[in-house]
DRENMAR-502419 format. One record per atom (N, C-alpha, C): residue in one letter; x, y, z. Coordinates in steps of 0.2 Angstrom, whole numbers, plus 2048, in hexadecimal, padded with zeros to 3 digits. Atoms other than C-alpha are relative to their C-alpha. Last residue first. Layout:
BEGIN
AXYZ;...
END
This chain:
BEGIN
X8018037F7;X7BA8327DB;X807804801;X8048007FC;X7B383A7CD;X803802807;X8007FA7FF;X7C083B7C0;X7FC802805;X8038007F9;X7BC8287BC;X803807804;X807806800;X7BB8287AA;X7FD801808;X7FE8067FE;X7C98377AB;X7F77FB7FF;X808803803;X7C58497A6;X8017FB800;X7FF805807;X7D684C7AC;X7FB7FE7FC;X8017FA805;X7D28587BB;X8027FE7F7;X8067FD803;X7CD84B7C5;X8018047FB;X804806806;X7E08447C6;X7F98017FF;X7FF7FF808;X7E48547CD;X7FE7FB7FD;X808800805;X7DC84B7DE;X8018057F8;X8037F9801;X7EA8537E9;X7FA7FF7FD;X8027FE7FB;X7EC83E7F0;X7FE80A802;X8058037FD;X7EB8397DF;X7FF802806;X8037FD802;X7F88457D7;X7F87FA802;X8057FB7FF;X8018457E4;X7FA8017FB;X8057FF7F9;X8028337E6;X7FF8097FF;X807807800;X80782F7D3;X7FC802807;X8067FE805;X81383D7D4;X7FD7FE800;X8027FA7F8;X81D8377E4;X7FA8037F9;X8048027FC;X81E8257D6;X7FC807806;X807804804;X82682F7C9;X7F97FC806;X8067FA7FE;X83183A7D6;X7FB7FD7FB;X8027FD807;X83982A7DA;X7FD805800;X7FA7FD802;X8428297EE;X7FD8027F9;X8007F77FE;X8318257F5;X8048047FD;X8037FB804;X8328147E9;X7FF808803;X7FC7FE804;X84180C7F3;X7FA8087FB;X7FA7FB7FC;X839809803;X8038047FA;X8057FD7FA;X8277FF7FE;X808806801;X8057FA803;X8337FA7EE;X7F9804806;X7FB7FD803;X8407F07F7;X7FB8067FD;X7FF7FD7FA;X8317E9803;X8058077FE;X8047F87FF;X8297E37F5;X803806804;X8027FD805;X8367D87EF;X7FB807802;X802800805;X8387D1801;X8048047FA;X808806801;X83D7CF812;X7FE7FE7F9;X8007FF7F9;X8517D4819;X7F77FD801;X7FF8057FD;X8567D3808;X7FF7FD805;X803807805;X84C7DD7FF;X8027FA803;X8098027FF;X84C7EA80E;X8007F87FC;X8018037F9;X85F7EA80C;X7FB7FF804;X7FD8077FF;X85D7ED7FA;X8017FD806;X807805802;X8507FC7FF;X8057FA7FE;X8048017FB;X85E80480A;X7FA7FA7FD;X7FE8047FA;X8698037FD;X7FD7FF806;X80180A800;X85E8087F1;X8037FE801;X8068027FF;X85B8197FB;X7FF7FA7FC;X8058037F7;X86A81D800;X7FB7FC7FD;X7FA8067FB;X87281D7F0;X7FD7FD803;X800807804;X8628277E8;X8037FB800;X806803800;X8638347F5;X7FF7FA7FD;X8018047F9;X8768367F6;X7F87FD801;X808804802;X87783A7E3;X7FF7FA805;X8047FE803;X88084B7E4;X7FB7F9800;X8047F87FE;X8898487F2;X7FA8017FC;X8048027FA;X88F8387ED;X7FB805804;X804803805;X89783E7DD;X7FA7FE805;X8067FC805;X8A084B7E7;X7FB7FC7FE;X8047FD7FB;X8A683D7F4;X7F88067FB;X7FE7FA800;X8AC8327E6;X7FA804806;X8087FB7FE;X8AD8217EC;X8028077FF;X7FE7F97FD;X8BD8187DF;X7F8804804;X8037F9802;X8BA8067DE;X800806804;X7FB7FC805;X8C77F97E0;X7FB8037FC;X802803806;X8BA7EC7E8;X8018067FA;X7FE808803;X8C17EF7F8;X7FE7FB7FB;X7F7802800;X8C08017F7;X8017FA802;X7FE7FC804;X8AC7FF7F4;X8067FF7FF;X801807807;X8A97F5802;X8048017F9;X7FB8057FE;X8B280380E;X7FE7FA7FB;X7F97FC7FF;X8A580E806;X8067FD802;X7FE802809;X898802807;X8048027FE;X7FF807801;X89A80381A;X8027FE7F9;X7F97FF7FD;X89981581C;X8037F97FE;X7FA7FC804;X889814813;X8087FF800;X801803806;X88280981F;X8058007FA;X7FB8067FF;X88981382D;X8017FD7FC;X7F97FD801;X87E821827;X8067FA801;X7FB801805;X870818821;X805804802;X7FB7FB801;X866817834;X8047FD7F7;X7F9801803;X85880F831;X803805800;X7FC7FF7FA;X84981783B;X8077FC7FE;X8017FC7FB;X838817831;X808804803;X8027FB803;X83C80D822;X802805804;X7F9801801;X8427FE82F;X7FE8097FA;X7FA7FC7F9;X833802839;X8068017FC;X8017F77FE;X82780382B;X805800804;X7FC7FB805;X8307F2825;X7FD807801;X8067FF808;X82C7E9832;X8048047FB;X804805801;X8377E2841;X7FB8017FB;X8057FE806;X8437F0840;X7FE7FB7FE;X8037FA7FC;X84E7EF853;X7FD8027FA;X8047FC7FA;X84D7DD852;X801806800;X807803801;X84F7DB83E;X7FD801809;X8037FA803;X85E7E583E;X7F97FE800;X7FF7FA7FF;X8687DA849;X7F88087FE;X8048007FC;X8637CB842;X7FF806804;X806800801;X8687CF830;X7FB800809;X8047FD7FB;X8777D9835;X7F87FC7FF;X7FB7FE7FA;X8857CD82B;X7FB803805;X7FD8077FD;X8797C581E;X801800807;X8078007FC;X8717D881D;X8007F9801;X8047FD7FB;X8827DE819;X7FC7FF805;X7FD8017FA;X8887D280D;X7FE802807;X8008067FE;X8797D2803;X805800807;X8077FF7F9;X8797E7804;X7FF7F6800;X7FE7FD7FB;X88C7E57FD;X7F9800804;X7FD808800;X8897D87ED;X80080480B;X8058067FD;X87A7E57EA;X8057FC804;X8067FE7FC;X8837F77EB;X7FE7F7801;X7FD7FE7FB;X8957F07E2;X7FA7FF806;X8018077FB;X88D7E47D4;X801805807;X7FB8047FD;X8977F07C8;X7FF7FB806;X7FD803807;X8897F87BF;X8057FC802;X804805802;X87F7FD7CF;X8047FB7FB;X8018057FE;X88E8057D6;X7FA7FA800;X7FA8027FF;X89580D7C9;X7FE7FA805;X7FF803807;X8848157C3;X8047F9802;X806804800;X88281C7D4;X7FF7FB7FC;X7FD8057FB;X8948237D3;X7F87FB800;X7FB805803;X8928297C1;X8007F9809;X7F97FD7FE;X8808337C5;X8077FA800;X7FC803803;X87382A7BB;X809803801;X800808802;X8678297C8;X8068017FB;X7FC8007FC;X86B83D7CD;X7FF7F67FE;X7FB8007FF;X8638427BF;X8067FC804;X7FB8017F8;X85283B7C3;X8098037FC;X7FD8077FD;X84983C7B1;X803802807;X7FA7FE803;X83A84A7AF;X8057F9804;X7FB8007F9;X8298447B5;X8077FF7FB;X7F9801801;X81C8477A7;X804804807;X7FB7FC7FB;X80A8457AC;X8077FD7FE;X8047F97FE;X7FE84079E;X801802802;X8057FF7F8;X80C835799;X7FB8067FE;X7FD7F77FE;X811834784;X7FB7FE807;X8087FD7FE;X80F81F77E;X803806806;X7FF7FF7F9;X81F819774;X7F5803801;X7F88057FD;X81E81D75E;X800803809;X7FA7FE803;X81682C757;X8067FA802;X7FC806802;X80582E760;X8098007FE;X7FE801806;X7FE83C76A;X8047F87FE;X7F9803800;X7EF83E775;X8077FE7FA;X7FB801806;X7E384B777;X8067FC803;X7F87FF7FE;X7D5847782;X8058007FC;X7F97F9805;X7C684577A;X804803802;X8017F8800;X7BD83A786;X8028097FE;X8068007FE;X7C182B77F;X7FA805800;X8028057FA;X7D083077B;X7F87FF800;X8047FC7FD;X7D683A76A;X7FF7FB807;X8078057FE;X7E4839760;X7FC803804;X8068017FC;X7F084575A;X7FB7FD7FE;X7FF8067FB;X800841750;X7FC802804;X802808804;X7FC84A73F;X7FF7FB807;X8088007FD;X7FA85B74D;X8007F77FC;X8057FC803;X80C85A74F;X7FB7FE7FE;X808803804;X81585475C;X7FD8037FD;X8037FD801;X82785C763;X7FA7FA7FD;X805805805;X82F856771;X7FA8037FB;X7FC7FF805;X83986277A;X7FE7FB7F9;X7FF7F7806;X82B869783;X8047FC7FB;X804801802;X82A85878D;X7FF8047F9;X8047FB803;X83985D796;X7FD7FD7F8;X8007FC7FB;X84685479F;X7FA804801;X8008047F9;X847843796;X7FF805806;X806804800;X84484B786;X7FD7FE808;X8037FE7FB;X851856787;X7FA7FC800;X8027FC800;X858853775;X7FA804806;X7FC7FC802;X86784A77B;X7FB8077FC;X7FE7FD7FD;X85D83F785;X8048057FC;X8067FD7FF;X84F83A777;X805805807;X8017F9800;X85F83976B;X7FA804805;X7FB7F9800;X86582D775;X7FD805800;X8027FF7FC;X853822774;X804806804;X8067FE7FE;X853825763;X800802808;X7FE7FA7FD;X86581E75F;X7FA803803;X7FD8027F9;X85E80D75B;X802807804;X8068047FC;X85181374E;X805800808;X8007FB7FE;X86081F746;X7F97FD804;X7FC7FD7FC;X867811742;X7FF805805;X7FF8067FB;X85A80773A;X806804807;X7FB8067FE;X854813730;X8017FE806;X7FB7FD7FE;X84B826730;X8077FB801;X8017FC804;X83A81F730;X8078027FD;X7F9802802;X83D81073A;X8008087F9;X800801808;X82D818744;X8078007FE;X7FC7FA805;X82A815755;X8037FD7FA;X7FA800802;X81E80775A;X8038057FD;X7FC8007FA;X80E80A764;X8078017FF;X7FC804802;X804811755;X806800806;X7FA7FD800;X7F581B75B;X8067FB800;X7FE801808;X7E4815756;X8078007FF;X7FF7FA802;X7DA81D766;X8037FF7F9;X8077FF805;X7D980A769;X7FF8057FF;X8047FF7FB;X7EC80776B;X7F88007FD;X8037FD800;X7F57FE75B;X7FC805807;X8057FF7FB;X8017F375B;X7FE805801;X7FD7F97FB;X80B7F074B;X7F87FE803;X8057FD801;X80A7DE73B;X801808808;X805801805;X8147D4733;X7F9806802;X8047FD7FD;X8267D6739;X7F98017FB;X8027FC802;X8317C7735;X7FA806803;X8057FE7FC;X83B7BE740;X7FD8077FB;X8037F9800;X8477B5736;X7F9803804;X8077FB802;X84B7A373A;X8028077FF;X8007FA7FC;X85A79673A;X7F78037FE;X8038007F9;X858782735;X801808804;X7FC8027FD;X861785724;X7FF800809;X7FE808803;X85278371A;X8067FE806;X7FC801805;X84A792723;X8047FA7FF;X7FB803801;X83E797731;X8047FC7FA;X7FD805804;X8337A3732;X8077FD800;X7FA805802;X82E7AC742;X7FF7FD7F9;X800808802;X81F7B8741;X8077FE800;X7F9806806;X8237C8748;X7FC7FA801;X803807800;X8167D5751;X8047FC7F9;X802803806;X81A7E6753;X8007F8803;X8068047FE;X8187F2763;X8007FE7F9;X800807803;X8287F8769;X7FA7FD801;X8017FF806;X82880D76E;X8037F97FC;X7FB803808;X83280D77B;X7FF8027FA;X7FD8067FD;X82681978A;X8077FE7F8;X803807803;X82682978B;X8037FA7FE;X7FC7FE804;X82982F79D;X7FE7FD7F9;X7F9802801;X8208307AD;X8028027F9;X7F97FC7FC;X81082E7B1;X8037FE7FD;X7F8803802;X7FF8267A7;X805805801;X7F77FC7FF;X7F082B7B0;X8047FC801;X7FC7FD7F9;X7DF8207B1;X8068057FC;X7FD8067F9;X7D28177A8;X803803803;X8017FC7FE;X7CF826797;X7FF7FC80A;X8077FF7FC;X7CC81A78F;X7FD802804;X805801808;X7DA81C781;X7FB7FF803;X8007FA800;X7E681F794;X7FB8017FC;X8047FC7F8;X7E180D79A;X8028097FC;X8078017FE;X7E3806789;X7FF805804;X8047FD807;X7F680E783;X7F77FF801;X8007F9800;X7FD80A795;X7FC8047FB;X8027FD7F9;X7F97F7794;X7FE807801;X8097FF803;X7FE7F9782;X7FB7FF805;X8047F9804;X80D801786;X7FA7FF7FD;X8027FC7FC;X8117F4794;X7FC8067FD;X8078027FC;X8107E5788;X7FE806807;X803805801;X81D7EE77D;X7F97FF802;X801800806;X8277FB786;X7FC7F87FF;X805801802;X82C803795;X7FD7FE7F9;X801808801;X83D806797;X7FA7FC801;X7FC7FF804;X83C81A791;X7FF7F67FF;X7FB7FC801;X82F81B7A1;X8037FD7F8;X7FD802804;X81E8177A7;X8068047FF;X7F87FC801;X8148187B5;X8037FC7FC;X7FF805804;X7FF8147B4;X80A803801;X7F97FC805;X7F581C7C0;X8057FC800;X7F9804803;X7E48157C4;X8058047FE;X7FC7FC805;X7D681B7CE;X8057FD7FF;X7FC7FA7FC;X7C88107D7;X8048037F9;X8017F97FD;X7BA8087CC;X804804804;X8017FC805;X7C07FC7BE;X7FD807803;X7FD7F97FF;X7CC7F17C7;X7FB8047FA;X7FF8007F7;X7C57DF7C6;X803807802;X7F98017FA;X7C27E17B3;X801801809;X7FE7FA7FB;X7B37DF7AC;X8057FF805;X8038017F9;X7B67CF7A1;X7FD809800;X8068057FE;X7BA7CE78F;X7FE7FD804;X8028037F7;X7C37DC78B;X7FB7FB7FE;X8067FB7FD;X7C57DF777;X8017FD806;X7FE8027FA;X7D77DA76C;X7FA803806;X8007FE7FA;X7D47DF75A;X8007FA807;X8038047F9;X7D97D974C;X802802809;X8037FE7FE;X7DB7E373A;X8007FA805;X8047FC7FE;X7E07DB72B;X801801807;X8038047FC;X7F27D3726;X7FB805803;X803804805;X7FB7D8715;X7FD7FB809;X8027FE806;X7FF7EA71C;X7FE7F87FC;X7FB801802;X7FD7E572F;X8008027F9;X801800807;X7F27EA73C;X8087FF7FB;X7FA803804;X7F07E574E;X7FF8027F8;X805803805;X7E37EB75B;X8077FF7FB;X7FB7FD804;X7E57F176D;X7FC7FB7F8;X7F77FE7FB;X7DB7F277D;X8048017FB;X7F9802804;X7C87F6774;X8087FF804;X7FC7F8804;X7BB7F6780;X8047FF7FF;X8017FC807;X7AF7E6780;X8048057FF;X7FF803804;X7AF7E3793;X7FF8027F9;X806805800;X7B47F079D;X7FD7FC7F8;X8047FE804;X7C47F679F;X7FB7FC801;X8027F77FF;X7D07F77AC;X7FC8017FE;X8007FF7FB;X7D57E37B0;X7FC805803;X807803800;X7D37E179D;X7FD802808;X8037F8805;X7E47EA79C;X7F77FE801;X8007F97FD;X7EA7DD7A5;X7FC8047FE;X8048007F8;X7E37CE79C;X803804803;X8077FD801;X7EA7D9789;X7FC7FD808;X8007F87FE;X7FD7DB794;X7F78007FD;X7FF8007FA;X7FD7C6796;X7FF80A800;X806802800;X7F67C2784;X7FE802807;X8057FD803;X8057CA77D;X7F9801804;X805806801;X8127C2788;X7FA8067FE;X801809802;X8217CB78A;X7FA7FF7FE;X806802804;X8227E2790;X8037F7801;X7FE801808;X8347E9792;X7F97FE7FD;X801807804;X8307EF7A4;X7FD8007F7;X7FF803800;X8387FD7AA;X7FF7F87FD;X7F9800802;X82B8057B0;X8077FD800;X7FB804805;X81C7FD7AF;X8058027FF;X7FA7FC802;X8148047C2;X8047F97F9;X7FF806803;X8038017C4;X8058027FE;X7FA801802;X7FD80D7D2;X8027FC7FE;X7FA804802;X7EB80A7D8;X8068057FC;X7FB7FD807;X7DE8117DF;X8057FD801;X8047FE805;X7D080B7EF;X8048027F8;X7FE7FF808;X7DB7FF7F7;X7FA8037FE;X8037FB801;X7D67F980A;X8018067F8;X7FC7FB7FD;X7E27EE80F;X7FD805800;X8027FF7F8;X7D57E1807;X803802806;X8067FE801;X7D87E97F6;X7FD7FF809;X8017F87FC;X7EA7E97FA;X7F97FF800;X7FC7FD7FA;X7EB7D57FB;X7FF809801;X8068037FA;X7DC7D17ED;X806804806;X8067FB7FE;X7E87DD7E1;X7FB7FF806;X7FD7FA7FC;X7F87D37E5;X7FA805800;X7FD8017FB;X7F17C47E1;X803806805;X8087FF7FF;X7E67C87D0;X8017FF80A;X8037F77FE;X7F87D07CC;X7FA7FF803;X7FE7FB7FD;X8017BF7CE;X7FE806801;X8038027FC;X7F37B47C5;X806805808;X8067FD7FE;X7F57C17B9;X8007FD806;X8017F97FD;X8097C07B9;X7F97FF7FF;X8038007F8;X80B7AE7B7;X7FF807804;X806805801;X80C7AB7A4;X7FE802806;X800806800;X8167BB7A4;X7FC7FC7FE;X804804803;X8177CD7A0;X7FE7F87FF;X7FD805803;X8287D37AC;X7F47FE7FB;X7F9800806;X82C7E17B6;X7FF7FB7FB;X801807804;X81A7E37BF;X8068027FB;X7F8800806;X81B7EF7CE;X7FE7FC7FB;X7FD804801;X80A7F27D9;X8057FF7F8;X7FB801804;X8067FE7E4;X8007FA7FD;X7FA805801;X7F68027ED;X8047FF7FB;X7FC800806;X7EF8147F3;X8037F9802;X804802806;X7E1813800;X8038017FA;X8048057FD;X7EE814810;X7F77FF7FB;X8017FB7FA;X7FC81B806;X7FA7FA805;X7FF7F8801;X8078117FB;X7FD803805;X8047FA800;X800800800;X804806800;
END
């Protein structure tokens, strides 16, 4: 539970076993008390086709379009709800970032196309075709592209190879070097790439799915020491050791995870990794630590959650640290999400 009527929940992956996984985690907060929800796809690359339309069904009511498929030598086929979904009256906000793509963006392309909830964050990948496998004399395959994903406003999920192959892969570059990541503005749309919502909402197309609410990136995430210590194993192989070496210790004086949230000291902590650090012939810069002491801390602290109870636990500590997620609660616990002209803008 986020707040005490806001529930979270993460989904890094489109499985066979993520429905029966989310119908799990939604009954648990609902009887927590759960009126609105937080659905966080960021990060997650998308899988199983079948698995992002049963979500998305979740939100909609039976019969409304979730996505539809078209190909130039292959018709038209659409994908419709075919329940009332178990979430279709509290409030939903959807997070998405750069690493979102696929079965998240068609997830995020339905609920926004029906005006279901608020999509946060950033735009998404922009991967939504459809390969046939052939296979060939000499036992290899090709993976041909036969047909693209469409939202149900009409909007084409996949970015356009317009410009070749090259300058496909560079994209997500150029999205940081034209300020993309910082500033919504920089991005230009014109009117050809406007769609419309349900409730006439302007949305645009063009490749990826555009937030309602853009949240600029985290700087201080990709500062060199943070970088340095994710990338090199340093932060994890260290909060293992750690919470091996204090597990019982820490557990009597932070027997929940509120307490441990509440009242962890990271100062020593840190002190610690630092000395880890220099026995793993990396340099700590103080500077660099400065600047991206928040974001250290704070999945340090949540890796020593993760270990000490769970998966969730790391994300119950670590998400206050995101400003995407702190968004998602202001704008449902300020209730700007009313002023969306939303489905459920009511409550």
């Amino acid at each position: 539970m986020a707040t005490d009527k806001v529930g979270y929940i993460k989904l890094n992956r489109f499985s066979k076993t993520t429905m029966k996984e989310f119908h799990e985690a939604l009954e648990v907060l609902k009887k927590k008390g759960m009126e609105d929800l937080i659905l966080d796809l960021q990060g997650n690359g998308g899988g199983l086709l079948e698995t992002s339309i049963q979500l998305s069904d979740q939100f909609l009511k039976k019969n409304e379009l979730i996505v539809y498929t078209e190909g130039r030598n292959y018709p038209r086929r659409e994908a419709k709800g075919s329940i009332n979904g178990d979430f279709l009256e509290g409030r939903l906000v959807v997070l998405i970032d750069d690493g979102s793509a696929s079965a998240s963006e068609i997830v995020a392309g339905a609920v926004q196309d029906w005006d279901r909830g608020l999509v946060i964050g950033r735009r998404s990948f922009g991967k939504g075709l459809v390969q046939r496998p052939i296979f060939l004399p000499d036992s290899s395959l090709i993976r041909l592209t036969t047909q693209k994903y469409f939202t149900p406003s009409g909007r084409c999920i996949q970015k356009p190879y317009d410009e070749g192959v090259q300058a496909y892969y560079q994209e997500k570059l150029e999205r940081y070097e034209n300020g993309e990541l910082w500033s919504l503005d920089s991005l230009y749309m014109p009117d050809s790439l406007k769609y419309f919502t349900d409730k006439k909402r302007v949305v645009y197309g063009g490749g990826g799915i555009i937030p309602d609410v853009f949240v600029p990136v985290d700087t201080s995430y990709n500062a060199k020491l943070n970088s340095d210590l994710i990338r090199k194993g340093v932060m994890n192989n260290f909060a293992i050791t750690y919470t091996n070496s204090n597990r019982k210790k820490i557990l009597r004086a932070h027997p929940t995870v509120e307490a441990y949230i509440r009242d962890f000291d990271m100062e020593p902590v840190v002190l610690a990794m630092k000395n880890f650090a220099a026995n793993e012939d990396m340099v700590w810069d103080e500077e660099g630590y400065s600047k991206a002491k928040v974001m250290i801390d704070g999945r340090l602290k949540a890796l020593i959650a993760r270990n000490l109870w769970d998966y969730s636990a790391y994300y119950e500590v670590f998400n206050p640290y995101w400003q995407t997620y702190q968004t998602a609660l202001e704008v449902l616990e300020k209730n700007t999400y009313g002023t969306y002209n939303l489905a459920k803008s009511e409550f």
